[in-house]
Structures are given as structure tokens and as C-alpha cells.
C-alpha positions in Angstrom: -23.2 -3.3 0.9 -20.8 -6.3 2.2 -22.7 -9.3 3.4 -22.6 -10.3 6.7 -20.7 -13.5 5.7 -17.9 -10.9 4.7 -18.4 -8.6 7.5 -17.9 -11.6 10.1 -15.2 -12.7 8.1 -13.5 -9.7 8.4 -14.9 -8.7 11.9 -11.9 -11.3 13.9 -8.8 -9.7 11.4 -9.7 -6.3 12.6 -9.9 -7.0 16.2 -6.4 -8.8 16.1 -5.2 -6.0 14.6 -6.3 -3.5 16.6 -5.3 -5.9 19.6 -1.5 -5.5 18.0 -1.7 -1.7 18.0 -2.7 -1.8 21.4 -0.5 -3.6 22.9 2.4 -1.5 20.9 0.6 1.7 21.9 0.5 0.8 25.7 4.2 0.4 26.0 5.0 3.3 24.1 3.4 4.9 27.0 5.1 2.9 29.4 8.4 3.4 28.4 7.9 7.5 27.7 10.1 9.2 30.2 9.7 12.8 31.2 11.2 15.5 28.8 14.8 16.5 29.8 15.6 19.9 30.7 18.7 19.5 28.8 19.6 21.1 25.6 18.3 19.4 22.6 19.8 19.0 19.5 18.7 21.8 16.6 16.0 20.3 14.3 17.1 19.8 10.5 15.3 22.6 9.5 17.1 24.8 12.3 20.2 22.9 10.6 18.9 23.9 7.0 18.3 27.6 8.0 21.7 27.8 9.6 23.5 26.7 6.1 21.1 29.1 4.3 19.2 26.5 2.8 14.8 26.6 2.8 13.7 24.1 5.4 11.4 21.2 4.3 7.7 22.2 4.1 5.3 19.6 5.6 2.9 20.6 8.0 1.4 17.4 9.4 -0.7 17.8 12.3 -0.2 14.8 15.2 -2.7 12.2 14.7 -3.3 8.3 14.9 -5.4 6.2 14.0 -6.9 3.0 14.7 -6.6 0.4 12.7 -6.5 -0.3 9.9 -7.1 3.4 9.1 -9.7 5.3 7.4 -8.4 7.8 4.9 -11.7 10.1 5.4 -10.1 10.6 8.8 -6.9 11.7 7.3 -5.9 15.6 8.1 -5.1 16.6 5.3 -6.8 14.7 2.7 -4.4 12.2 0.8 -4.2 13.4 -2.8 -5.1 10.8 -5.5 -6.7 12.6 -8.2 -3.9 13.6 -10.2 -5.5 16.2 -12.1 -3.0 16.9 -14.5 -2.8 13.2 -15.5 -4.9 12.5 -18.9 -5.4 9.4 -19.8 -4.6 7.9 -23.5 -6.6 4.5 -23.2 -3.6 2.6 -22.3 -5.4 -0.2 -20.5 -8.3 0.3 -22.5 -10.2 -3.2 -22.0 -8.6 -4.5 -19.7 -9.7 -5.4 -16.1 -7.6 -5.1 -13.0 -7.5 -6.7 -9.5 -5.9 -4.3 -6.3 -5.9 -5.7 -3.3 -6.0 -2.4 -0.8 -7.8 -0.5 -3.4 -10.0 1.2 -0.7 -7.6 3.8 0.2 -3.8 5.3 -0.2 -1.7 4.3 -2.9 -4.3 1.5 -4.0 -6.9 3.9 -4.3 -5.3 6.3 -6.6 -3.6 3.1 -8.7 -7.5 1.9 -9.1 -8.5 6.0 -9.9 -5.4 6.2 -13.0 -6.0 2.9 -14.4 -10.0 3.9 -14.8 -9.0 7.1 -16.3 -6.7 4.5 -18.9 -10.0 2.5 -19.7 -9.8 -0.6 -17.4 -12.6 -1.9 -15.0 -11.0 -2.5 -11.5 -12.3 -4.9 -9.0 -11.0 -3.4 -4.8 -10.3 -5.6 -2.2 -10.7 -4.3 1.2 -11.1 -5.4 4.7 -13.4 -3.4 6.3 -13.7 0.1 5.0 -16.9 0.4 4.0 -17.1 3.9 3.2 -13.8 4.7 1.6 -13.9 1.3 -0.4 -17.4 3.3 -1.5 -15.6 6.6 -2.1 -13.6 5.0 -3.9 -15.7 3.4 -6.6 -18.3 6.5 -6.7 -14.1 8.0 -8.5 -13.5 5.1 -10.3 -17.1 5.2 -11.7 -16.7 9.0 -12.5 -14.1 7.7 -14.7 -16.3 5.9 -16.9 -15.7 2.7 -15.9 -17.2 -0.5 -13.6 -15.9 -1.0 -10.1 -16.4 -4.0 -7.9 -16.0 -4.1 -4.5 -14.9 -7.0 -2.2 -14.8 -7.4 0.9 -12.2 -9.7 2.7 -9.1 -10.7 4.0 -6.2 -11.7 1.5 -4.6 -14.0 4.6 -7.1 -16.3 3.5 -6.6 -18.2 0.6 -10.2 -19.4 0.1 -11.5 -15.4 0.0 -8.3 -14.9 -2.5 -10.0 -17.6 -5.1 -13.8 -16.3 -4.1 -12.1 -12.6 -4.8 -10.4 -13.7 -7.7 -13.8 -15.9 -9.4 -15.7 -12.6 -8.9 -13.6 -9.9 -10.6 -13.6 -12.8 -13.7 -17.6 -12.9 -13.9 -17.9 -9.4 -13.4 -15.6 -8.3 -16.3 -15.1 -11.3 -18.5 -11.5 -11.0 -17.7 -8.4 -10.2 -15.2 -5.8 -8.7 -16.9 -4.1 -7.0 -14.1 -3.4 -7.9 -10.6 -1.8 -4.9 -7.8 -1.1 -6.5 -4.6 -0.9 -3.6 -2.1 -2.7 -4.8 1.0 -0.4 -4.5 4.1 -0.2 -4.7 7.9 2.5 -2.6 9.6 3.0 -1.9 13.0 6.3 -0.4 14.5 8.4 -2.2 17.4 11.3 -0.3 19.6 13.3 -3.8 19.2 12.6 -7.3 18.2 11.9 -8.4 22.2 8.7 -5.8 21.7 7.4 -8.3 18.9 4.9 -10.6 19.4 4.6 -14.0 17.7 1.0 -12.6 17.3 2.4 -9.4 15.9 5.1 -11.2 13.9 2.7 -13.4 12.5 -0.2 -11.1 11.5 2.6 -9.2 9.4 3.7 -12.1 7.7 0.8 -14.0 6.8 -0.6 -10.4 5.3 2.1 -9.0 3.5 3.6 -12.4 2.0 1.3 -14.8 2.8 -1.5 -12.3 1.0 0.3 -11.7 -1.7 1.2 -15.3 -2.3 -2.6 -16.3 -2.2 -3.6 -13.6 -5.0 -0.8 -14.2 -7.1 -1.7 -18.2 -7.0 -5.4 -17.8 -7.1 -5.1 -14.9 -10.4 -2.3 -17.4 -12.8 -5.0 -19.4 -14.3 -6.8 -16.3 -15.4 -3.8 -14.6 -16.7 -2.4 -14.6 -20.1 0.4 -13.5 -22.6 0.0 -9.5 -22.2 -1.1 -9.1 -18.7 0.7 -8.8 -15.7 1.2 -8.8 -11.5 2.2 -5.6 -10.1 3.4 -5.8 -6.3 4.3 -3.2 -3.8 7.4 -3.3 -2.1 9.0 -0.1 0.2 12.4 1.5 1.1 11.9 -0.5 4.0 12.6 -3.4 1.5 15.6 -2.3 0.3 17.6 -0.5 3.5 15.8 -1.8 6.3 14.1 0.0 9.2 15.1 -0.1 12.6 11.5 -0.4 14.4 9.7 -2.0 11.8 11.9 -5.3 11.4 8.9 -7.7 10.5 7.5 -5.5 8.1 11.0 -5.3 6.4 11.8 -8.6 6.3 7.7 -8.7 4.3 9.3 -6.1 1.5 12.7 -7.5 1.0 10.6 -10.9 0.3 8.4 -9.2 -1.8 11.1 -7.9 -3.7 12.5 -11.1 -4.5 9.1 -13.0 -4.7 8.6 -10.6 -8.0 12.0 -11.3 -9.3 11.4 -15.3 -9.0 7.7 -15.1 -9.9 8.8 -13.1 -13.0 11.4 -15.9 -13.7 8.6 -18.1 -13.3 5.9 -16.5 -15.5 8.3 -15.2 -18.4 7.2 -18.1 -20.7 3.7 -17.4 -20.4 4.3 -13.8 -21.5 2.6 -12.7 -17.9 5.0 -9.8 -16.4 5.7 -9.3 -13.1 7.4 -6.0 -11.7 7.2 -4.2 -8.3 6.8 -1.0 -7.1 9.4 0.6 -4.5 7.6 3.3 -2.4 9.9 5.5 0.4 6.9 7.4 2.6 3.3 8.0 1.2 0.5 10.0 3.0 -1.8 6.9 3.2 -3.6 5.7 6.8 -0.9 3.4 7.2 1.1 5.6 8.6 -1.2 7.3 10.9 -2.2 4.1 12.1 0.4 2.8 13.4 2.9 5.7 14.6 2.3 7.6 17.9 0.8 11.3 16.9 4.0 13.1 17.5 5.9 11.0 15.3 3.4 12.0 12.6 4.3 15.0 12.5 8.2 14.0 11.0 6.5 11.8 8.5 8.3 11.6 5.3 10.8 14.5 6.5 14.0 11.9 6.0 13.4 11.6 2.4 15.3 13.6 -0.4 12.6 15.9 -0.8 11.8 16.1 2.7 8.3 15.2 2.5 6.2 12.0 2.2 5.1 11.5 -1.3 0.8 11.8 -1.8 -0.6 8.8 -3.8 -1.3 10.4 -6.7 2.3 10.2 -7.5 2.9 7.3 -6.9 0.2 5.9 -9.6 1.5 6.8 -12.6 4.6 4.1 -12.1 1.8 1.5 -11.6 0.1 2.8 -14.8 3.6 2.4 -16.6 4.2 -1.1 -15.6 0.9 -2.3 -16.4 0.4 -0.6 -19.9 1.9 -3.4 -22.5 2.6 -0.4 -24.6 4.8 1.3 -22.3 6.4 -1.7 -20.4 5.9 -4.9 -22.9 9.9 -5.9 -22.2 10.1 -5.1 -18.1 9.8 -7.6 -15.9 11.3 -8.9 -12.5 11.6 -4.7 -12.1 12.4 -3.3 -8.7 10.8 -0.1 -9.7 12.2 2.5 -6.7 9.7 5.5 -6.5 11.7 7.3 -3.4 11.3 11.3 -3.9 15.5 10.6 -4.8 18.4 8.9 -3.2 18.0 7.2 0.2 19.3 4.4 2.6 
């Protein structure tokens, strides 16, 4: 169980945040106008039957969620398991660090590098029970599981985080930052410095503080894995802050890469377009859930479990010993 120290700690981040979302979700209301009598436009999947084409199958119901999101509370389930994945002892003795690892992507990253042989430490902020869930998986996999709870904005937690996976396993080999704050805005008047600034100093200031606090415990063989998104790479219209986080994190791997190349530490990001995680969920209105993922390729939001395997790949020295500075794009196909 976390201590209270760590739930206090935590206890301020997840009132600001929920503050943001608040504040977003009140003028969403606001601003809704009645529905127009008028004709609408057909749907892409009345546009998809019309040219003879299947429509896109995803059926997800309207929801939201508060933040940050609790992937119990997710309908349907996220799937993380990957069942057909069997592991080959690719990170066999190794240890590994993800930041996020309660839930989502983090959570089935943290499930596939068990299944490989490593021990995982999880940051989290305040989900108790999934962070739980979680390890009860990772444990099922043969291997240890620490959890931590915290907030990667701070630097000090990132060096007590850090200090703790070390004594634990003897080791980090592997750091995954995936922790991330996102909250949509219909134009950059609708952001807050608050909101601005709770994005920031969690998506870059977050992954800053890990990265810093893991370099003196890494070593020729080991390597940083971050999490980017299309958002990163094309933009999104109502979540400008949150873009401008992925398009630094992009080229924070590419210079910290540059950086770490001598020491024989690889660095590489991952490139997700939309993933069934309680992101989403908590921080869309519940209608807008229900087009989640429909704009990609495949006309559906990718679940976590394949999204994993790429993490697996750039982590494994026998499978990715000469990438680094990667902009790995896993997208479901073309995009932008």
C-alpha cells in the first residue's frame, strides 16, 4: 500500500488536474448549441456503404472519465495480454523502469517485458488498484514488480523512484517514459496558463527528470524508451499543448540519443496514433468517445497489447542493438 507521504504527495496533482478537466468540461457545455434541424452530412460509414466498402467496426459506448482515469472503469476492457505473444527471454535479467505502468500502453509494455524475463518497477500517481492489477500480471509472469507511487513533475520523487527500482533489482537496465497529461482545448484562448503548464511540466518536464535521474545507472547495453504520438508528428487542432509535448519528445530522443551514443545507452521512441487507454476517456466529452480512433487507417483505435511488442523490440539488445534516435511510428498505417 502507498504511504501517506506518497498519497499527499500525489493528493494536490490530482486535484489540479481534475480542476483542468473541469474547467474544459464546463465550457464544453457552455458553448453546446442546440442540434440543427438541418440535414447533416452522411457519416463515413454511410460514405463507406455507399462506395460498397464494409464500414469501420468499433463500437465504443459514450463515456468519460475523471481524471486521470481508471482503466477498471473502462467499457470495454483495454486489451493488454497479448495472448498470442510468447516470450524468448529477450530481456532476461534485466530490470526496467515505466513511468505510467499502472494502466494503457504502460501497463501492457510492463506485462510483455515480464513475459521476456525482466523485473519492472511502475510509476503511478494515484491508481491504487490498477497499479495493483497490474503487478498481480506482471507477477503471474514470473517476475518482481515494484510499485511507486508519485508524480514524475517532481524531480526529487524521479531520483527517490529511480534509487528504489536500483535496490530492489540490483540494476536499471530499461527506462519507458509513458506518463502523460492531456486535456483537449477548442482553441488556444480556452488554455489556461494552469492547463498549459500542467501539460508541460508532465509530459517534458517528467520525462526530463527520469531520463536525468536513470543516466548514472545506465550502461553500455541498456536503453531509454519514450512515448511520443501522431499528435507529435501532424499536430492536433484541440490539443495544441499536448502536441507541442510530443513534437519535443520526439526530438528530445533524437538529441538524447546523440548524447548517450558513446556510452552505448540507446534511446528510441515510440509513435502511437489512438490507443484504448483512460486517457482518452478522460479527457474527451462522452459523445466524442464514441469516434475514438475512427480517423485512423484501420478505422479503429489500436488496444495496448499491440502497441507493446514495438517497446519489446527496441529494448531487446538482440533485436535493436544498432537503433537509436528512432522515431518508431506505430499508427494502424498512413496518417496526417
Amino acid at each position: 500500500m502507498p504511504t501517506r507521504k506518497a498519497t499527499s504527495r500525489t493528493g494536490a496533482t490530482i486535484k489540479r488536474q481534475r480542476a483542468i478537466q473541469a474547467a474544459t468540461d464546463h465550457d464544453e457545455q457552455r458553448k453546446t448549441t442546440p442540434k440543427s434541424t438541418s440535414a447533416k452530412a452522411p457519416s463515413k460509414n454511410a460514405a463507406a456503404m455507399a462506395a460498397g466498402r464494409k464500414p469501420a467496426e468499433n463500437s465504443l459506448p459514450a463515456q468519460h472519465l475523471h481524471k486521470p482515469g481508471i482503466e477498471r472503469d473502462l467499457d470495454p476492457r483495454p486489451q493488454f495480454l497479448a495472448p498470442s505473444y510468447v516470450g524468448s527471454g529477450k530481456l532476461a535479467g534485466m530490470s526496467a523502469l515505466i513511468t505510467g505502468g499502472d494502466s494503457g500502453i504502460g501497463r501492457a509494455v510492463a506485462v510483455l517485458f515480464a513475459r521476456e524475463g525482466a523485473d519492472v518497477a511502475i510509476v503511478y500517481l494515484c491508481e491504487d488498484v490498477d497499479a495493483e492489477e497490474t503487478r498481480d500480471y506482471v507477477e503471474g509472469e514470473g517476475q518482481r514488480c515494484l510499485l511507486i507511487r508519485g508524480d514524475v513533475r517532481d524531480p526529487a520523487f524521479c531520483r527517490e523512484a529511480v534509487a528504489k527500482t536500483v535496490k530492489a533489482f540490483g540494476k536499471l537496465s530499461v527506462l519507458v517514459n509513458n506518463a502523460a497529461f492531456q486535456e483537449h482545448a477548442d482553441s488556444i484562448e480556452d488554455i489556461t496558463e494552469a492547463h498549459f503548464d500542467e501539460t508541460l511540466r508532465t509530459n517534458l518536464y517528467g520525462y526530463f527528470h527520469m531520463a536525468k535521474a536513470a543516466s548514472p545507472h545506465l550502461g553500455s547495453g541498456c536503453s531509454i524508451i519514450n512515448t511520443g504520438s501522431e499528435t507529435g508528428l501532424f499536430g492536433s487542432g484541440r490539443l495544441l499543448d499536448y502536441s507541442m509535448t510530443k513534437g519535443g519528445i520526439h526530438a528530445f530522443t533524437k538529441a538524447l540519443a546523440s548524447s548517450m551514443v558513446s556510452r552505448g545507452i540507446r534511446v528510441n521512441a515510440v509513435v502511437p496514433g489512438p490507443v484504448w487507454t483512460p486517457l482518452n476517456p478522460a479527457d474527451q466529452p462522452a459523445e466524442r468517445v464514441r469516434e475514438f480512433g475512427k480517423s485512423s487507417a484501420m478505422g479503429r483505435p489500436a488496444q495496448p497489447e499491440e502497441l507493446a511488442p514495438a517497446y519489446v523490440f527496441l529494448a531487446a539488445p538482440s533485436c535493436a542493438s544498432y537503433i537509436s534516435g528512432a522515431v518508431l511510428p506505430v499508427m494502424g498505417g498512413p496518417t496526417g
